[in-house]
C-alpha positions as a printed Julia matrix, in Angstrom:
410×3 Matrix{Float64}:
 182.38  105.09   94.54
 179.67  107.78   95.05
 176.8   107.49   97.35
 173.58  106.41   96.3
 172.28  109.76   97.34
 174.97  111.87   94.99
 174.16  109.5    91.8
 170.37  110.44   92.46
 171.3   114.52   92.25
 173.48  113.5    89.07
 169.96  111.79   88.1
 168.18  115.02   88.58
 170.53  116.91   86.87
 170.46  114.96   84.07
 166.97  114.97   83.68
 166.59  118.97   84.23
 169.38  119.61   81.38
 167.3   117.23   78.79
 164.02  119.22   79.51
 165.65  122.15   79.05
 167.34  121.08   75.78
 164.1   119.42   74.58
 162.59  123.35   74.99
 165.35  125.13   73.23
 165.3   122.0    69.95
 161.21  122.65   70.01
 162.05  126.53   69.57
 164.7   125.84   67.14
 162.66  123.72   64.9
 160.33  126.99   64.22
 163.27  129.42   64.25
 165.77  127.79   61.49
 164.34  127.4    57.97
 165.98  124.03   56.98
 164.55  122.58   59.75
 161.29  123.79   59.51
 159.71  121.16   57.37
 160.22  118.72   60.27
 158.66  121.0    62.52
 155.59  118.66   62.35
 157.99  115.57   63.59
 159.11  117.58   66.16
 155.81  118.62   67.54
 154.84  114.92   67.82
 158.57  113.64   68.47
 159.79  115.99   71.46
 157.02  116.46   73.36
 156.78  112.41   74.2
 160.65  112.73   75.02
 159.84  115.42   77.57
 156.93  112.71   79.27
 159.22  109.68   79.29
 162.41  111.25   80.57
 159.93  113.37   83.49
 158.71  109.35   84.34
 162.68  109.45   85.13
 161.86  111.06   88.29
 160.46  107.97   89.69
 164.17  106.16   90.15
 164.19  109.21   92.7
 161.28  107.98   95.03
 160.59  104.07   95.37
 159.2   103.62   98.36
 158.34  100.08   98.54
 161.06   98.59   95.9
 159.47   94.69   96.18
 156.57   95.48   94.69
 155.96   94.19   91.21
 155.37   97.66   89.24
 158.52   99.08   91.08
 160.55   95.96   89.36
 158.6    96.66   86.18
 160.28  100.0    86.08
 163.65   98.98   86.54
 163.56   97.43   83.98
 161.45  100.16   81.53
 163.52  103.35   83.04
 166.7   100.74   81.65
 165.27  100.87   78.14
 164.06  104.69   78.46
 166.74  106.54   79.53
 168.87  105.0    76.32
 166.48  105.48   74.61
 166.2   108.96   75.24
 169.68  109.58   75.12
 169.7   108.21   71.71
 166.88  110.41   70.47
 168.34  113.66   71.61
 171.83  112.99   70.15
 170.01  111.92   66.61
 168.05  115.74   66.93
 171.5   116.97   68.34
 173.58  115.41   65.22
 170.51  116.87   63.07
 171.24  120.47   64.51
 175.11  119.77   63.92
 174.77  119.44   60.82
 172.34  122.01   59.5
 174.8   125.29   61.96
 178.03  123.95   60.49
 179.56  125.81   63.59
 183.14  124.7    63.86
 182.95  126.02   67.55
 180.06  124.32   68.49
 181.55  120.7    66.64
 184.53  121.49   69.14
 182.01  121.19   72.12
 181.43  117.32   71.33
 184.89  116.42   72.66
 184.29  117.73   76.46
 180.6   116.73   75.7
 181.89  112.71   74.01
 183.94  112.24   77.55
 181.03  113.22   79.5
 178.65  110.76   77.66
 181.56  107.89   78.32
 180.14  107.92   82.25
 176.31  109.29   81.38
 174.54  106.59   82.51
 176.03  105.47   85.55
 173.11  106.84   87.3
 170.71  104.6    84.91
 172.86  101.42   86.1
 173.48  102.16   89.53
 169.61  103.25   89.72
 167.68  100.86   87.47
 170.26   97.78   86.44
 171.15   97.51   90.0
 168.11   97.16   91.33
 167.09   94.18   89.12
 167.56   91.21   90.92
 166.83   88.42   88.52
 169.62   86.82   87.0
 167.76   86.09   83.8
 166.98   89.78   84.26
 170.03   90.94   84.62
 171.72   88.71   81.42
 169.05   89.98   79.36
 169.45   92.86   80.26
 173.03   93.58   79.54
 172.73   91.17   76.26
 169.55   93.75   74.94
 171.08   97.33   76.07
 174.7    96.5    75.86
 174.54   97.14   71.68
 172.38  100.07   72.21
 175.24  102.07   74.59
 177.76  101.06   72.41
 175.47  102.89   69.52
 174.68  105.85   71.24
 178.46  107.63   71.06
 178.31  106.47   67.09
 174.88  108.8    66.89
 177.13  112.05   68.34
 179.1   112.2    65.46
 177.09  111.31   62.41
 177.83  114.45   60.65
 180.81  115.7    62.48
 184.36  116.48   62.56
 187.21  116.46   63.46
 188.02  112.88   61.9
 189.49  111.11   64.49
 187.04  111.85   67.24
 183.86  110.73   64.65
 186.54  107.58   63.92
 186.39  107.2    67.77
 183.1   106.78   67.79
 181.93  105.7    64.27
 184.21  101.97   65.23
 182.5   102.22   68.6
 185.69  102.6    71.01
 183.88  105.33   73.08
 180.92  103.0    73.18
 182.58  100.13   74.47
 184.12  101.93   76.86
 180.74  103.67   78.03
 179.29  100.15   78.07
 182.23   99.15   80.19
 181.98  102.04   83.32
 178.3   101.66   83.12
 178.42   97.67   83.43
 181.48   97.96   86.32
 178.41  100.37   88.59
 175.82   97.18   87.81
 177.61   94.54   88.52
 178.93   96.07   91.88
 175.69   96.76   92.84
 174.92   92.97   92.32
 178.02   91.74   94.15
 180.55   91.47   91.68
 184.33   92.15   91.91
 185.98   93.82   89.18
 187.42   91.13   86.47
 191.22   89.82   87.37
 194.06   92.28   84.78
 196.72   90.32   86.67
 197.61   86.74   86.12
 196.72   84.41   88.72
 199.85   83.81   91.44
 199.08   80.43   90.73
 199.38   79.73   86.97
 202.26   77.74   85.46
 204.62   79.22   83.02
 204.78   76.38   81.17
 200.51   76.4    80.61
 201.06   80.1    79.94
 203.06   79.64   77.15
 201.07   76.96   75.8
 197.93   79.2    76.17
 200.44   82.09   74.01
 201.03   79.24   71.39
 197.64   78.64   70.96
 196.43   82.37   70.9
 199.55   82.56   68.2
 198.53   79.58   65.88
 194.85   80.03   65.62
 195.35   84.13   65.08
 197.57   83.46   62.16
 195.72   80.57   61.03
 192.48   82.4    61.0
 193.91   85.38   59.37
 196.32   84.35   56.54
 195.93   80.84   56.12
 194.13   80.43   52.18
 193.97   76.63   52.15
 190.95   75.69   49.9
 191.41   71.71   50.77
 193.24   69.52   53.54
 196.35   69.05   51.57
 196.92   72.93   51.19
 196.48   73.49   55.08
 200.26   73.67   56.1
 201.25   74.79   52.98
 199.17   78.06   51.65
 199.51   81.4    52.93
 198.67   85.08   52.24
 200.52   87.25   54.65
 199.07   90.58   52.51
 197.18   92.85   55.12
 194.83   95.88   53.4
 196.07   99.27   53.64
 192.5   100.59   53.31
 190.84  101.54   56.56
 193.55  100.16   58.53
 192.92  102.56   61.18
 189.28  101.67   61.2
 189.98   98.15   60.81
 192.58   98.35   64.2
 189.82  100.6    66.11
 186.86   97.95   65.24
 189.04   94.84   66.6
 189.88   96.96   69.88
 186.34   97.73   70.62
 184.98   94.26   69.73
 188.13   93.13   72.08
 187.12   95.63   74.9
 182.98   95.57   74.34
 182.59   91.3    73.82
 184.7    90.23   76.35
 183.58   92.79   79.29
 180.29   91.83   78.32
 180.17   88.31   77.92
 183.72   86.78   80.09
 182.91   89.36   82.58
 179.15   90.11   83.04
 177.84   87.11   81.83
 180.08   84.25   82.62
 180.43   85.89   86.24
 176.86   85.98   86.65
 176.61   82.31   85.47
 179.38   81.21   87.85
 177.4    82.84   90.79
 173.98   81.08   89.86
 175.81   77.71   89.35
 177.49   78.1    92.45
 176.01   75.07   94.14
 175.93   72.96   91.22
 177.96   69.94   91.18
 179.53   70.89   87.42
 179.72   74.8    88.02
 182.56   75.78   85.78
 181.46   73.35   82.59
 177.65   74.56   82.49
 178.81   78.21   83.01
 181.71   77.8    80.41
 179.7    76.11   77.91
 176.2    78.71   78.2
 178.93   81.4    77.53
 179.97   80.04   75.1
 176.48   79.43   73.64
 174.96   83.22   74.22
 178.22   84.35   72.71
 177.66   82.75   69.5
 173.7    83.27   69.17
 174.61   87.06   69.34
 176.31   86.73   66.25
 172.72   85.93   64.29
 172.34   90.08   64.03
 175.52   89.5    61.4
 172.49   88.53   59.46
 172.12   92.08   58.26
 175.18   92.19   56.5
 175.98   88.57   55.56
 174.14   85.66   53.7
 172.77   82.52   56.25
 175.18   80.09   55.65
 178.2    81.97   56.48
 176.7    83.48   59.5
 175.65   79.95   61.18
 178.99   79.42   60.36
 180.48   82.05   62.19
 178.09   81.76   65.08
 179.13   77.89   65.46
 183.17   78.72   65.49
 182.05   81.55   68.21
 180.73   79.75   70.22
 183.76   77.16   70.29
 185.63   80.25   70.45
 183.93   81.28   73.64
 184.34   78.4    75.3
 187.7    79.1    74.92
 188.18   82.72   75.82
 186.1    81.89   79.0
 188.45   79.16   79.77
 191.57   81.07   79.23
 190.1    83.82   81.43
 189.46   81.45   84.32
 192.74   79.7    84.19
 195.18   82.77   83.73
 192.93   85.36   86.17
 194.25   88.24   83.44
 191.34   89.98   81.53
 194.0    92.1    79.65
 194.65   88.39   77.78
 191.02   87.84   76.64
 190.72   91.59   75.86
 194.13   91.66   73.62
 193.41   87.91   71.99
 190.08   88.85   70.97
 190.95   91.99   69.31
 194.31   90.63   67.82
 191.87   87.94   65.87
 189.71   90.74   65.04
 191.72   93.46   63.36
 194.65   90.28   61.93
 190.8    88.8    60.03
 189.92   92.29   59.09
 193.28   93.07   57.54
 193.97   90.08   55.59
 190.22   89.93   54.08
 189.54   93.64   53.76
 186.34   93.64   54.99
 184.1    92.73   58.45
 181.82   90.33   56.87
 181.94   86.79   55.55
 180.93   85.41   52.0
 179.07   82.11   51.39
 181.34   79.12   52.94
 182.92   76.71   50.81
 182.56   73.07   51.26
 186.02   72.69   52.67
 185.25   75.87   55.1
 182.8    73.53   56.87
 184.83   70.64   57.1
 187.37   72.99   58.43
 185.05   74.33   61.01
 185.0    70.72   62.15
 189.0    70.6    63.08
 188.6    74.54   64.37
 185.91   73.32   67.0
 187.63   69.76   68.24
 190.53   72.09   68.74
 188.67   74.26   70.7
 187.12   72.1    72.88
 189.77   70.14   73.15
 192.19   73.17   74.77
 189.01   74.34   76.6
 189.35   70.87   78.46
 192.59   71.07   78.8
 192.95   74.77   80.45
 189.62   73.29   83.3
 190.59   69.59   84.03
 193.58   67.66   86.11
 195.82   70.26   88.13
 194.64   73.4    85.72
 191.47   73.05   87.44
 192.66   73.68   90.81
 194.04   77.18   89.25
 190.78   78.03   88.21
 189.06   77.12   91.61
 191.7    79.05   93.67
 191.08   81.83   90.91
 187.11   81.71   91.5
 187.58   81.5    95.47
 189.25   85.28   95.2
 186.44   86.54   93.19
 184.21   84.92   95.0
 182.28   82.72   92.74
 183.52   79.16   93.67
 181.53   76.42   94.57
 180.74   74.37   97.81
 183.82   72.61   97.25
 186.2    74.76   97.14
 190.04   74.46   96.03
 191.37   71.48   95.81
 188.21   69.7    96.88
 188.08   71.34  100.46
 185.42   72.63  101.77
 186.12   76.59  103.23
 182.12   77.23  103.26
């Protein structure tokens, strides 16, 4: 990891190059004719960009980091630097398009892998000096969809395909969101999540846990029942060849993006502030489960109400589950690859990302989908499975007073 003191000169850096881009996009605005009738805009627009990112400069020089305006602009430099970010590649894109210049749409590839680790400085400088836990959760839940946007903004009007595909499904956001996230949660005391399975979880749970990922992938995918006595008995195992590739790249990032955020950030940060709470695991498992799904309301965009309550419900259940299955087999790599399985499998059978109005026997189904949820989710944390997931928590550090098996290593 780099010193404190080297991520501050990256800071710097970072902050002379935008000035000096914000200069040469004012000039340009005057100097090419079909962008002169924003010229106006730009006046107004750039200017205010070259104020907020020089208020950068004070992550550089806090001398007395407990006082209340210092925490204040944690959390604002958090929001501004994104935000900036943001605004120059939309002016950037603008420029893109308007040149044409196959040699400078060849410069976003070195330029799209230096934006995956731009704003480590923000988190090691701003996220990780907020020492809230509220803070921090809302904080990662309110920025996290804005860095996975940003990469999308790079190539709005650019080519070649598969780099705009890249970042048009989001991959090179969610793996932005995930380097920037790792430099945060260090700096608040977190390991890095568990990609091996735990030396102490049982084959024979293992390949129940594969079962179940199995079943309810399938079942969610290509199952068309329309009434209880169809359930066993109607399939659809036709998948979409249209936008297969986007499809497969939208399931991976919602795999990578959803669980780093919420079975790594967040269910690690609510293991750590439950820590001496008698139930621990069950009110961190279940409030996982419960932010998960409430992020699912911005589906509201696309979607009509009913299915989306719907779909925030089942992911919720859903949660509950992934953050089981993460505690009990210690391997992100399963959360990561179950998640985005069930994403692109739903996206290829149905064609599209969003839901239509629920049927009557939808609902009733969601019924079964959620007992069955909770039900394995209670399984995976209870009787001997439990003492997996304590020893599990005791290496990362997040178990309670009790520690495994009951004893008490405090």
């Amino acid at each position: 990891m780099l010193s404190e003191q080297a991520i501050k000169r990256w800071h710097l850096g970072q902050i002379i190059v935008q000035e000096i881009l914000i200069i040469m996009a004012l000039v340009l605005f005057f100097k090419i004719k079909p962008l002169a009738k924003s010229k106006i805009g730009a006046m107004v627009v750039l200017p205010v960009l070259f104020i907020l990112i020089l208020l950068q400069l004070t992550l550089l020089h806090e001398k007395h980091p407990v006082r209340k305006l210092v925490q204040f602009n944690h959390y604002f430099q958090a929001a501004n630097i994104q935000i900036c970010f943001l605004v120059l590649l939309t002016i950037g894109a603008s420029f893109i398009k308007v040149l044409n210049t196959k040699n400078l749409i060849w410069l976003l590839i070195p330029l799209t892998l230096y934006e995956l680790v731009m704003l480590v400085p923000m988190a090691e400088l701003a996220w990780g000096k907020i020492s809230s836990v509220i803070g921090q959760i809302i904080t990662l839940l309110l920025f996290s969809s804005l860095i996975v946007a940003i990469l999308e903004m790079l190539t709005m009007y650019s080519y070649p395909s598969w780099l705009q595909m890249l970042n048009k499904t989001e991959i090179t956001g969610a793996i932005c969101f995930v380097i920037t996230s790792v430099v945060a949660m260090n700096k608040w005391g977190y390991q890095t999540p568990g990609l091996r399975l735990s030396s102490k979880a049982k084959y024979a749970v293992l390949g129940f846990i594969a079962l179940f990922i199995i079943i309810d992938c399938l079942f969610n995918a290509f199952n068309v029942a329309d009434n209880w006595g169809q359930l066993l008995t109607s399939w659809d195992f036709q998948i979409t060849t249209k936008h297969i590739i986007k499809f497969i790249c939208e399931g991976i990032a919602a795999g990578i993006a959803e669980e780093w955020l919420m079975r790594f950030c967040v269910l690690n940060i609510l293991l750590k502030t439950f820590k001496n709470a008698q139930h621990q695991i069950l009110w961190s498992v279940v409030l996982d489960g419960i932010i998960f799904g409430a992020l699912h309301i911005v589906n509201l965009i696309e979607q009509p109400i009913p299915a989306t309550i719907l779909q925030m419900i089942n992911a919720s259940v859903a949660g509950i589950t992934f953050a089981a299955i993460y505690l009990y087999t210690g391997s992100f790599f399963i959360n990561m690859g179950y998640h985005a399985v069930f994403d692109i499998l739903a996206f290829l059978a149905s064609g599209t990302m969003t839901m239509t109005n629920p049927t009557v026997f939808e609902w009733q189904y969601l019924i079964l989908t959620t007992l069955a949820y909770l039900a394995f989710s209670f399984f995976l944390l209870s009787g001997k499975r439990k003492n997996v997931v304590e020893y599990n928590m005791e290496q990362w550090g997040l178990a309670d007073n009790y520690g495994v098996y009951g004893l008490n290593f405090k």
